[in-house]
N, C-alpha and C positions, 0 to 999 in steps of 0.2 A: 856181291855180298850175299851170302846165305840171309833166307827170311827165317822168322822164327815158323811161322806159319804156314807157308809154301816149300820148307826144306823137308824133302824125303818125302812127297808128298805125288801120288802118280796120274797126271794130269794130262787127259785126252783132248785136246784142238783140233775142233772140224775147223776145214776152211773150205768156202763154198766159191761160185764164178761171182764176182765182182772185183772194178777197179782197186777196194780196198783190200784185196787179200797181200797186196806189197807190206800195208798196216801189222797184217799179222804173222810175220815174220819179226818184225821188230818185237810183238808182241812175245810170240813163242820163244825169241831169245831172252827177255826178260826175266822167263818162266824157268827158262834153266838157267839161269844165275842165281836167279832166288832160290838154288837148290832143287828145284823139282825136275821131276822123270817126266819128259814131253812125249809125248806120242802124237803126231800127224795123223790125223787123216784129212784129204783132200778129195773133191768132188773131181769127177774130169774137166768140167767148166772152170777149176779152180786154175788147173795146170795151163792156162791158156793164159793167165797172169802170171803166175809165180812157176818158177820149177819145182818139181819137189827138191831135188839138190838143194834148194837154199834152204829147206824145213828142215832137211836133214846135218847141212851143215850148221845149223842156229843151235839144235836142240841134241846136237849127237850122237842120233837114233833114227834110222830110216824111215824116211814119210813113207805112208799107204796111199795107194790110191783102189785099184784092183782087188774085188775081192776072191776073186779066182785064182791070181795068183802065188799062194802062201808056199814058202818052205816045205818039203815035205817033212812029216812025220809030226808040224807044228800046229796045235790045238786050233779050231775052229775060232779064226783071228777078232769076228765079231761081237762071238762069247764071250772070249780070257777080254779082249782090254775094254767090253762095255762094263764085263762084273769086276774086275780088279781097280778101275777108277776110282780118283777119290775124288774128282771134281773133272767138269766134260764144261766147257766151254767152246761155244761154235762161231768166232769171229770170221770174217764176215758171213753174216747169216743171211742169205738171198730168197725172195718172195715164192721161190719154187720148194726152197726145202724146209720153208717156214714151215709152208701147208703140208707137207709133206710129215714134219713133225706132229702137227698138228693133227694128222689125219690117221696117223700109226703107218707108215709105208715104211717101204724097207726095200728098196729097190737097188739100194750100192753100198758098199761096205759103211758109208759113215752114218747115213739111216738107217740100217740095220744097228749095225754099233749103239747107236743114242737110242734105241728101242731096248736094247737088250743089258742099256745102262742104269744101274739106280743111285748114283753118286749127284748132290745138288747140279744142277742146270743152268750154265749163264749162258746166254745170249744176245748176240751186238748185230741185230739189225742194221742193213746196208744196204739201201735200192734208193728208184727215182721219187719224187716226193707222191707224185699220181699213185703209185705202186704201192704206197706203204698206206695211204689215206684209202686206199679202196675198202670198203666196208669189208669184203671178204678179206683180206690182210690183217683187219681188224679182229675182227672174231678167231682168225685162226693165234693171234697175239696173245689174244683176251683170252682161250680156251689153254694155251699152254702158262700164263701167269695164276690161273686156277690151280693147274699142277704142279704148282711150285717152283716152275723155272723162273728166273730173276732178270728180266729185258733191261741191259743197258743202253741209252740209246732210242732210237736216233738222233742225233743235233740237226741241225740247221745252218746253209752256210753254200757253198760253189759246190754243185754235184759235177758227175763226170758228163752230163750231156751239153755242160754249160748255165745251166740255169741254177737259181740260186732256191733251197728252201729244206723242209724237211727231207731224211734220209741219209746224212752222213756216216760212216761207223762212226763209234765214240771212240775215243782216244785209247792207245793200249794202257797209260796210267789211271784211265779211271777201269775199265774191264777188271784192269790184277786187282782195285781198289773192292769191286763186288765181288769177285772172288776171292779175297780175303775177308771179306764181309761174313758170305758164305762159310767158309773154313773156322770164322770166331764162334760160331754158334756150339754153346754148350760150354765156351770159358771162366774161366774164374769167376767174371763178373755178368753172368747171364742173370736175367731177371732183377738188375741194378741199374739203377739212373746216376750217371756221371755226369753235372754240369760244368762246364768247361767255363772263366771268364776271359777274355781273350782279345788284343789289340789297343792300342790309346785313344782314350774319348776326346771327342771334342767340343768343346765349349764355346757357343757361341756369343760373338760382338753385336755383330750385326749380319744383315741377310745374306754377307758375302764374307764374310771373317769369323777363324771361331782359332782359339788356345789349345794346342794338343800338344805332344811329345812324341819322340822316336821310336816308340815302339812300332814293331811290323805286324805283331802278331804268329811270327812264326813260331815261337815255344807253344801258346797254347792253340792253335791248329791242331801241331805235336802230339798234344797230351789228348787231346778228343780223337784223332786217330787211334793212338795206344792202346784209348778206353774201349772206342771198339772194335778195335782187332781182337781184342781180352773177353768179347764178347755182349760187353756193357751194351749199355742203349746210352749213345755220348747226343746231349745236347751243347749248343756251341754258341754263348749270349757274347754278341762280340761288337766292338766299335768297326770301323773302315778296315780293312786287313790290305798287306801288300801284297797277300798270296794267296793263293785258289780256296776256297773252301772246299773239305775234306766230303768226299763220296759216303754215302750214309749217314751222315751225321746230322742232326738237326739243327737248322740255323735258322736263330734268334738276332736279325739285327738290330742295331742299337746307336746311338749319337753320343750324349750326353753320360754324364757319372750318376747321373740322378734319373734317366732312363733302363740305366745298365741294372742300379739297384732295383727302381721297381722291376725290372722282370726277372732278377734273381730271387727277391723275395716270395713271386708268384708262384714261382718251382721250387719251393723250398719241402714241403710238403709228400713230396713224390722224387725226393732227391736221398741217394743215400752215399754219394763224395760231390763233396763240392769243393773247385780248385782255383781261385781265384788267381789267375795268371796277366787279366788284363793290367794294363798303367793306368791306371782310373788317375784323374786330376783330381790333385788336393782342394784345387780353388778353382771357379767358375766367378764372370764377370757377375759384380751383383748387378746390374741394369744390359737388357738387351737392345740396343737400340733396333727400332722397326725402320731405318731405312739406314742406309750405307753411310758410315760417318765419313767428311768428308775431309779432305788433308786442309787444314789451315797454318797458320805460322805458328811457331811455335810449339811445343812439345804438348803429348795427349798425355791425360793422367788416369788413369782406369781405377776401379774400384771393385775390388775384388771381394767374394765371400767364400766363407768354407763347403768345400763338396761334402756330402753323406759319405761316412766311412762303411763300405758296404759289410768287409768282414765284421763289422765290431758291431751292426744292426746284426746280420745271423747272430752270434752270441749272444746275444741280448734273447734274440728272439726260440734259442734253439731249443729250448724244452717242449715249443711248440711243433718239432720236426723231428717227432720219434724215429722214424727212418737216416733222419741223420745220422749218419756214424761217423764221419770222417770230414773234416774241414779243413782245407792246406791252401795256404799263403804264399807268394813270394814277396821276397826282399831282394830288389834291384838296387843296390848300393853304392857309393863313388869311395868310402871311407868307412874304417872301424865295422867291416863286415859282420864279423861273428855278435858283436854287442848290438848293434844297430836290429840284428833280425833277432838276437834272444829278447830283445827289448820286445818287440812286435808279437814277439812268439806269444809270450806273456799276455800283451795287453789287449790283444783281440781271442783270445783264450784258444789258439789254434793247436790242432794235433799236429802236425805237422810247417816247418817253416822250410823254403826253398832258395837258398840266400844267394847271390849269385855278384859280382865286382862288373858293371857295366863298362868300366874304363879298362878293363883285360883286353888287350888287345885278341882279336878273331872266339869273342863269347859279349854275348849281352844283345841287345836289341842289333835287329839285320842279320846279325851272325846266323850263322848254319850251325853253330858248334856253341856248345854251350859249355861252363865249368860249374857246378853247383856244391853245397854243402848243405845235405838235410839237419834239419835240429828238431829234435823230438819233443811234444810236450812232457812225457816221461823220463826226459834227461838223455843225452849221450846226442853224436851228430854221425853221420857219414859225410868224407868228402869224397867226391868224385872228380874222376881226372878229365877233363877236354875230351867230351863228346859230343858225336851227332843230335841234335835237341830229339830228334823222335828217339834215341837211345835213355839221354835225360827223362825225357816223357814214359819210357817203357817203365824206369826204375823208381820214378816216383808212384806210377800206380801199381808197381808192386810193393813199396812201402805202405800203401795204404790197406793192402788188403788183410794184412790182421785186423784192422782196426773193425772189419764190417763181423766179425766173427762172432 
């Protein structure tokens, strides 16, 4: 599926000698899915893992290796695709051409290449944990993140010697995540704070029990991705989630509805969309018990009190958040959709409401796919038909951005 942001888009991959260079073939296929022009280039140490044949069959464009060997009559191959790149990312990145980068060398086509490239810089470190902790790995690290290049990486976890600890590559889904990251810069919403509220709170009984609901969190994930591939600075205030948290995004954890509030309210200030997508609970037990209540005969009777309604404190408080511009709600409903959310639309004073029928079968909480109907506080709705939630999440933050104008 074409990206919005990776499509048409001409994207150089070093791949250097490490076990993980098998990684960045799955990578480089990615990359021409999402619409982008791959170009290989591979170290000779690389070709001792992967063939080129498999670069070239992923990305269907002939991997380089050789810089001596070019086509006749065909520009000096270093120059055209360091200066014609629009992003140069070098998965697996190994501790010789770190410094090597580091150091300005140019001794094979793909150091030459990233010398003679001025297109943003990611790179995914890949070696043993000794190798990457050596103070000199370090500095030559620390000297190329000065220049703007973006290190994903390394994790932690079974290297190829056996042993276990820092130096893995990082995953090809979080690399395209910084490389998109990279590519948002300058979007619609540059120099904008999008807080995201995101996943079901929960309320605790006691030290081992607490009241939540089914949300997963995957819509607003969604929407803090959107915000910054759009270019936003996406903060991400979220209960438990059942899915990864999004690469670049700032993450605020959070337990309770009354947690979630104060730290929405904190960032209100320095916020200018705010998307309330978490399930916050209406009710929290009014008494916590301090030790594990214990089962006896007979049935428990709880006593419940009202949670803080978070959007309806912003409105209350919004004259104090001149940067506010734009405040959206959802309405996750089982019945009488469209009333249920113009009711809410109303009474939390929101620019926007996100109404969505939880009992539609493949949309609503877990779903991957959502169905939505915007409702405007200036009147009128769009529906939207069964899509991907990060599609849902693309169209909501385009509906918001007249509002910042």
């Amino acid at each position: 599926m074409s990206d919005r942001l990776l499509a048409g888009k001409k994207v150089l991959l070093g791949v250097t000698g490490g076990i993980a260079a098998y990684k960045a073939a799955d990578l480089a296929s990615k990359l021409a899915q999402a619409g982008a022009q791959v170009d290989v280039i591979m170290t000779e140490a690389a070709t001792r893992f992967v063939a080129p044949l498999t670069f070239s069959a992923v990305s269907g464009r002939a991997a380089r290796v050789d810089m001596w060997s070019e086509p006749a009559g065909e520009a000096i191959p270093h120059v055209r695709l360091g200066t014609l790149a629009d992003l140069a990312i070098v998965a697996p990145l190994s501790a010789n051409t770190l410094a090597k980068l580091a150091l300005g060398l140019a001794d094979n086509l793909l150091s030459a290449t990233l010398l003679a490239c001025v297109a943003p810089l990611v790179l995914a470190p890949a070696m043993e944990s000794h190798m990457w902790l050596n103070p000199l790995t370090q500095a030559h690290a620390e000297a190329l993140r000065a220049r703007g290049a973006v290190l994903v990486g390394p994790g932690s976890g079974h290297l190829a010697s056996g042993a276990s600890g820092v130096g893995r590559m990082a995953e090809p889904a979080e690399i395209l995540a910084a490389a998109r990251l990279l590519l948002a810069q300058g979007g619609p919403l540059a120099g904008r704070q999008v807080l995201v509220t995101a996943g079901g709170t929960q309320e605790p009984l006691d030290p081992v029990r607490y009241i939540t609901n089914a949300s997963s969190g995957k819509m607003g994930v969604a929407l803090a991705e959107a915000a910054r591939d759009l270019g936003g600075r996406a903060v991400l205030v979220h209960a438990p989630l059942s899915v990864a948290l999004p690469y670049g995004v700032q993450s605020v954890p959070v337990g309770s509805a009354v947690e979630m509030r104060d730290a929405v309210l904190s960032r209100l200030a320095e916020t200018d969309i705010l998307i309330g997508a978490a399930a916050v609970a209406d009710y929290r037990p009014a008494e916590v018990r301090a030790q594990k209540i214990k089962k006896e005969a007979g049935d428990l009777t709880l006593r419940l009190m009202r949670n803080p309604d978070i959007l309806g404190e912003v409105a209350a408080c919004r004259r104090e958040a001149p940067r506010l511009r734009a405040v959206i709600g959802f309405a996750a409903e089982t019945q009488d959709l469209r009333a249920n959310a113009a009711a809410k639309l109303a009474a939390k004073q929101l620019d926007i409401i996100v109404a969505n029928d939880v009992t539609e079968a493949g949309s609503g909480f877990g779903a991957d796919d959502n169905r939505v109907t915007l409702l405007y506080r200036e009147g009128g709705e769009e529906s939207l038909p069964l899509m991907h939630k990060s599609e849902v999440a693309r169209r909501v933050l385009e509906a918001a951005l007249p509002l910042l104008a």
